[in-house]
C-alpha positions in Angstrom: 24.4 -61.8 97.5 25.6 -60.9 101.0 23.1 -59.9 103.8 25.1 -56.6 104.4 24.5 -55.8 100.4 20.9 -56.6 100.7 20.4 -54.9 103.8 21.9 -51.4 101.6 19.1 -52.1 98.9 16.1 -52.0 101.4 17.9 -49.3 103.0 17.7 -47.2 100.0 14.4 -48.3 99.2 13.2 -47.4 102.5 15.1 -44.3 102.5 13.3 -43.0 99.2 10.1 -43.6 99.8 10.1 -41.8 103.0 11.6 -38.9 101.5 8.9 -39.2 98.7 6.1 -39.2 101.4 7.4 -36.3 103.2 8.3 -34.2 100.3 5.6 -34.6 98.0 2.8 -32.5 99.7 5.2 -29.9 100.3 6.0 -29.5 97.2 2.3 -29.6 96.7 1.9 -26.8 98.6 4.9 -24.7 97.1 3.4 -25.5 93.6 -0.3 -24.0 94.9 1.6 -20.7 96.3 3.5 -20.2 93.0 0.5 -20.4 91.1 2.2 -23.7 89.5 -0.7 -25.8 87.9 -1.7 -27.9 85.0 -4.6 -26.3 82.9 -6.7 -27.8 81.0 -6.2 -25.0 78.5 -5.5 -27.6 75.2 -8.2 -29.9 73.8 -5.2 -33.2 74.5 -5.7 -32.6 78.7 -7.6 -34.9 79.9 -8.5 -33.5 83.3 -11.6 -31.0 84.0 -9.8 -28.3 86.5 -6.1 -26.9 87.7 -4.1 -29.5 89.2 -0.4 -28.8 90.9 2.5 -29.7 89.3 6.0 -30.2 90.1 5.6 -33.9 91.4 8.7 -35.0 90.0 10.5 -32.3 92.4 9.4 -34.7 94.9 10.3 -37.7 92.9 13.9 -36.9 92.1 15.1 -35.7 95.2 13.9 -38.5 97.0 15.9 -40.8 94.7 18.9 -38.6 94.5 19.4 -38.1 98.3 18.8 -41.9 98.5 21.4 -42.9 96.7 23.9 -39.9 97.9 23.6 -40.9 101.4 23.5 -44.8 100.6 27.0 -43.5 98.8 28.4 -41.6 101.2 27.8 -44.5 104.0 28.8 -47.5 101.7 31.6 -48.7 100.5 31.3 -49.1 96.5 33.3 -50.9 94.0 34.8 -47.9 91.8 32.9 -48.8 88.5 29.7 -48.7 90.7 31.0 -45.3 91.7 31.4 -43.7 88.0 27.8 -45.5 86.9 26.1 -44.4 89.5 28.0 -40.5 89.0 26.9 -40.5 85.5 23.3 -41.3 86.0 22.9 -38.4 88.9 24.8 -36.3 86.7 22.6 -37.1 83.3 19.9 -37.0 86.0 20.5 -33.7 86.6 20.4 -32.2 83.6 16.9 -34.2 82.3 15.4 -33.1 85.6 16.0 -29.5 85.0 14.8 -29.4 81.2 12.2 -31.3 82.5 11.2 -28.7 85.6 12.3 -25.8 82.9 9.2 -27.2 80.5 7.0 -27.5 83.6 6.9 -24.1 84.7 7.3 -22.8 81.3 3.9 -20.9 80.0 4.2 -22.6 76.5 6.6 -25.5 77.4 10.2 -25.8 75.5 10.3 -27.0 71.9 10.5 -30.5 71.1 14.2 -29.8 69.6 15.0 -28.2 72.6 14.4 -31.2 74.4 15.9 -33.8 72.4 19.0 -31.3 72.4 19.6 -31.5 76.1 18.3 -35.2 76.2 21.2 -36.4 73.5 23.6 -34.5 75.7 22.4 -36.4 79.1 23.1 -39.6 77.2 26.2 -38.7 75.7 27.4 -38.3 79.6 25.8 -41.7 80.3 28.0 -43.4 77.4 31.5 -41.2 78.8 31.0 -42.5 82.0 30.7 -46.2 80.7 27.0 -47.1 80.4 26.5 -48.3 77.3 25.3 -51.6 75.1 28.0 -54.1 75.3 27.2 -56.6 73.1 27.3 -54.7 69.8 30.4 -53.7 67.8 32.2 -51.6 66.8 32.1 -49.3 69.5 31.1 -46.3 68.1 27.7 -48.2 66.1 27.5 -49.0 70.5 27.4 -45.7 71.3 25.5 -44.0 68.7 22.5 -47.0 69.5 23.1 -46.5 72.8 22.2 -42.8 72.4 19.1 -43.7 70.6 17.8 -45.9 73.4 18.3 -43.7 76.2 16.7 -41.0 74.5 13.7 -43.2 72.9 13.0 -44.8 76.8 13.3 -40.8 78.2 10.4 -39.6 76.0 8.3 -43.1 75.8 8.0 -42.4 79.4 6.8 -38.7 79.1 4.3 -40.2 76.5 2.9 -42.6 79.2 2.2 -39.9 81.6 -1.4 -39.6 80.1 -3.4 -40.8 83.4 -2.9 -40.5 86.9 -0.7 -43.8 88.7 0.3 -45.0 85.2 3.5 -43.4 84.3 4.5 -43.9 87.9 3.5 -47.1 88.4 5.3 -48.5 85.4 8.6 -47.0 86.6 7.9 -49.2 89.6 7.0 -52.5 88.3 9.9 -51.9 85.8 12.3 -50.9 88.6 11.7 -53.9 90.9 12.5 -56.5 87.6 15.3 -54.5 87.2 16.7 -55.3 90.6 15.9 -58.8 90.9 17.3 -59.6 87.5 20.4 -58.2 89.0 20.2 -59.2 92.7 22.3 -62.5 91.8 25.0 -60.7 90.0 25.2 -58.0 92.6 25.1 -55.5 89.7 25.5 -52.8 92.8 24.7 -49.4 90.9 21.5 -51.1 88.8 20.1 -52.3 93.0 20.8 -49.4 94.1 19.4 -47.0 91.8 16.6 -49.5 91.3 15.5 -50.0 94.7 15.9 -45.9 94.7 13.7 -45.1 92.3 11.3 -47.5 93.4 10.5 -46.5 96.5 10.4 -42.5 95.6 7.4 -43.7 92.9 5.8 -45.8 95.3 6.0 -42.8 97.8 4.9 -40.3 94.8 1.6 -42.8 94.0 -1.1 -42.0 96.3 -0.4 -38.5 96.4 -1.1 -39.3 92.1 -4.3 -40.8 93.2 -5.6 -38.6 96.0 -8.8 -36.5 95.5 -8.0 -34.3 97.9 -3.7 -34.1 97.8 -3.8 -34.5 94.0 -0.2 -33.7 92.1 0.4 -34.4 88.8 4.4 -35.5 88.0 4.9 -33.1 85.2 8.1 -33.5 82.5 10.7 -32.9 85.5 9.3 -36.5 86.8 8.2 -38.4 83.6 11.6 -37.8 81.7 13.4 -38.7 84.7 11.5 -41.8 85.3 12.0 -43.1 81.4 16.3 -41.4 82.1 16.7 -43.2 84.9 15.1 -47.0 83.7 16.4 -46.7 80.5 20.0 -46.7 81.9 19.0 -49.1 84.2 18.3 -51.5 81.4 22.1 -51.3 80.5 23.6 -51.8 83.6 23.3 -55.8 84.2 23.7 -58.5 82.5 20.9 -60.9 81.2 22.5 -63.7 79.5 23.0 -66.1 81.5 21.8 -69.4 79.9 21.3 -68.3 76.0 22.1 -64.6 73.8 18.7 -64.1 73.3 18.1 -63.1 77.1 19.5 -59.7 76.3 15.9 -58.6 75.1 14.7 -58.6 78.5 14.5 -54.9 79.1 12.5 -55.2 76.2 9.5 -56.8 78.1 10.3 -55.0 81.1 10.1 -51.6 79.1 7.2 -52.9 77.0 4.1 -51.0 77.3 5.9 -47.1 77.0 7.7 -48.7 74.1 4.2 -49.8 72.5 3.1 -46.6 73.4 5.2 -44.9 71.6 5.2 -47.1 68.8 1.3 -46.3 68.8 1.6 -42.7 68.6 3.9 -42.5 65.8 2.2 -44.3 63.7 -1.3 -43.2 64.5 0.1 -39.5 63.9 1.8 -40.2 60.8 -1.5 -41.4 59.1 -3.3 -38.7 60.0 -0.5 -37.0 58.7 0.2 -35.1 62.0 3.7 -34.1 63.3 4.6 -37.3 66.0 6.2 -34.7 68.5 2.7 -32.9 68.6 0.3 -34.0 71.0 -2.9 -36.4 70.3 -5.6 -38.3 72.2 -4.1 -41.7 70.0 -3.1 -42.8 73.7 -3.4 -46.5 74.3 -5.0 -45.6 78.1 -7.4 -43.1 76.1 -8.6 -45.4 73.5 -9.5 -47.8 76.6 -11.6 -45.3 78.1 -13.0 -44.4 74.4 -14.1 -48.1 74.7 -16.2 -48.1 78.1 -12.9 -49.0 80.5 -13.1 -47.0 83.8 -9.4 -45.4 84.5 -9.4 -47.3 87.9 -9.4 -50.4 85.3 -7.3 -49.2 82.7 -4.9 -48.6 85.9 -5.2 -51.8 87.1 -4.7 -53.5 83.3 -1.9 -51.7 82.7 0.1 -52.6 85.4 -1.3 -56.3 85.6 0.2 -56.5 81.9 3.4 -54.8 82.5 3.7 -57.0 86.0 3.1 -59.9 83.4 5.9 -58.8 80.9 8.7 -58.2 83.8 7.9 -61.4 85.2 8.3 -63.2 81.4 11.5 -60.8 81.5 13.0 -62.7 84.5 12.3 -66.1 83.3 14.0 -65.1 80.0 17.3 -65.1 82.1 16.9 -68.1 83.4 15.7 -70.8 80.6 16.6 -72.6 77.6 16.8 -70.8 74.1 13.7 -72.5 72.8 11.8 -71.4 76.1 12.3 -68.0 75.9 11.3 -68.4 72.0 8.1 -68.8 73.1 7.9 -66.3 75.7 8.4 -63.8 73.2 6.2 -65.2 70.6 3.6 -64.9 73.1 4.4 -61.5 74.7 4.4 -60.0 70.8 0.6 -62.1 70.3 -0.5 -60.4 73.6 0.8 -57.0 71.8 -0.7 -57.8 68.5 -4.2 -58.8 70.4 -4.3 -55.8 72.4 -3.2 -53.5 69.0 -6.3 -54.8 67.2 -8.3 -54.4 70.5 -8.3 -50.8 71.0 -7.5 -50.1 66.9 -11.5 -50.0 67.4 -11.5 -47.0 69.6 -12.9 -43.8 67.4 -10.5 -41.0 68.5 -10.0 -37.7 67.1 
């Protein structure tokens, strides 16, 4: 790793999150003018009054002008050049469905979404990110599809409580780039180090009392868009096979969460795509956690799981055996744990 390359990553880091500290309150204040707000008008919100939307405005400018002007002042390997083209360009498209569905009155059907989503990761796989280590290429593709769309909504399913989707995205983000750092896996540090810094910036607006924004879809899906093709842009095997279940651990707790709601809304023999208080961050507070906790748990865990990611790339097979015996205990302890939460 040269000193001029990790110079770029900080600088697009840095870059982001000052965007993402400028922009954020003005959009704030845009959102307030136009009347753009959260109600609590369904018995699933969780909050007590209007809150602005439209945080993922802030969120995904800040990461695209980033990495534009990192671009336009760095010179780039040409693959880095087409990955990183595909992911603004699938970008794109899930942050206007998901800004579309914010400002929507009812929101856009769940087919409607999953329509435009498969066609954001159908660009993905043309311009070359996809699973590498499966053939033949087409099963590649059609998996690769899955995953990409899977990650994009587990991350909109996250976005129950303030700081939590968010703060995922940036634990996840910064495993991403170190994993990669030694490869120089240019267009995953680059993107990473992007995002990372526009969530970080987007965080204690989250938080705030007084400046408080919620992310909306136009942020969430964009957050679970952009890690997902993250998780397919380096490589992790470098001691056994097995280290290619990384983003696995890295991606862990929106994956469990999903996992959760599907299967809590089947046996109440709900729809899955209709929404529930099943939440994993919900049950916790059903069960006497304070959010501030919860918060602080659920990044704690997913810190945890990214660092058990890293050392996956870098030990024996029989080692990272037990890290993931022990990461799937951890999940199986903390199922049973809140399986005792009585939610409607």
């Amino acid at each position: 790793m040269t000193n001029i390359a990790f110079f770029v990553f900080w600088k697009a880091f840095a870059m982001s999150l000052v965007f993402c500290l400028i922009l954020t309150p003005l959009v704030r204040w845009a959102a307030l003018r136009c009347d753009i707000l959260d109600r609590p008008s369904t018995p699933v919100k969780t909050h007590t009054y209007p809150v602005p939307y439209l945080g993922g405005v802030a969120v995904f400018a800040s990461f695209a002008l980033s990495v534009v002007l990192i671009r336009l002042n760095t010179a780039f390997p040409s693959g880095t050049l087409t990955a990183l083209r595909g992911l603004l360009t699938g970008g794109v498209i899930i942050f206007a469905l998901g800004l579309v569905d914010d400002v929507k009155d009812r929101g856009l059907h769940y087919r409607t979404k999953f329509l435009f989503q498969i066609l954001a990761a159908c660009l993905a796989v043309l311009f070359g990110i996809r699973l590498r280590f499966i053939h033949p290429n087409w099963v590649a593709d059609v998996l690769t599809i899955v995953w990409i769309v899977g990650i994009t909504n587990a991350f909109n399913l996250i976005d129950i409580m303030d700081g939590l989707a968010s703060g995922v995205a940036g634990v996840a983000t910064l495993a991403f780039l170190l994993i990669a750092l030694p490869t120089e896996e240019i267009y995953v540090n680059v993107a990473s180090a992007a995002l990372c810094g526009s969530v970080l910036g987007f965080f204690p607006y989250n938080l705030s009392k007084r400046l408080r924004i919620f992310m909306g879809d136009s942020g969430s899906l964009v957050l679970g868009y952009t890690c997902s093709l993250l998780a397919l842009g380096t490589s992790y095997s470098r001691t056994t096979q097995w280290a290619i279940f990384a983003p696995l651990l890295i991606l862990c707790l929106p994956i469990f969460e999903t996992c959760l709601l599907f299967v809590a809304r089947i046996r109440k023999g709900l729809s899955p795509f209709v929404g529930s208080k099943d939440h994993f961050a919900l049950r916790m507070e059903k069960l006497g956690w304070k959010r501030p906790a919860i918060l602080a748990f659920a990044l704690s865990f997913s810190a945890v799981l990214c660092l058990a990611a890293y050392a996956v790339t870098r030990v024996s097979a029989w080692t990272q055996l037990i890290i993931y015996c022990g990461a799937a205990i951890a999940l199986f302890v903390f199922a049973s744990y809140i399986a005792k939460a009585e939610v409607p």
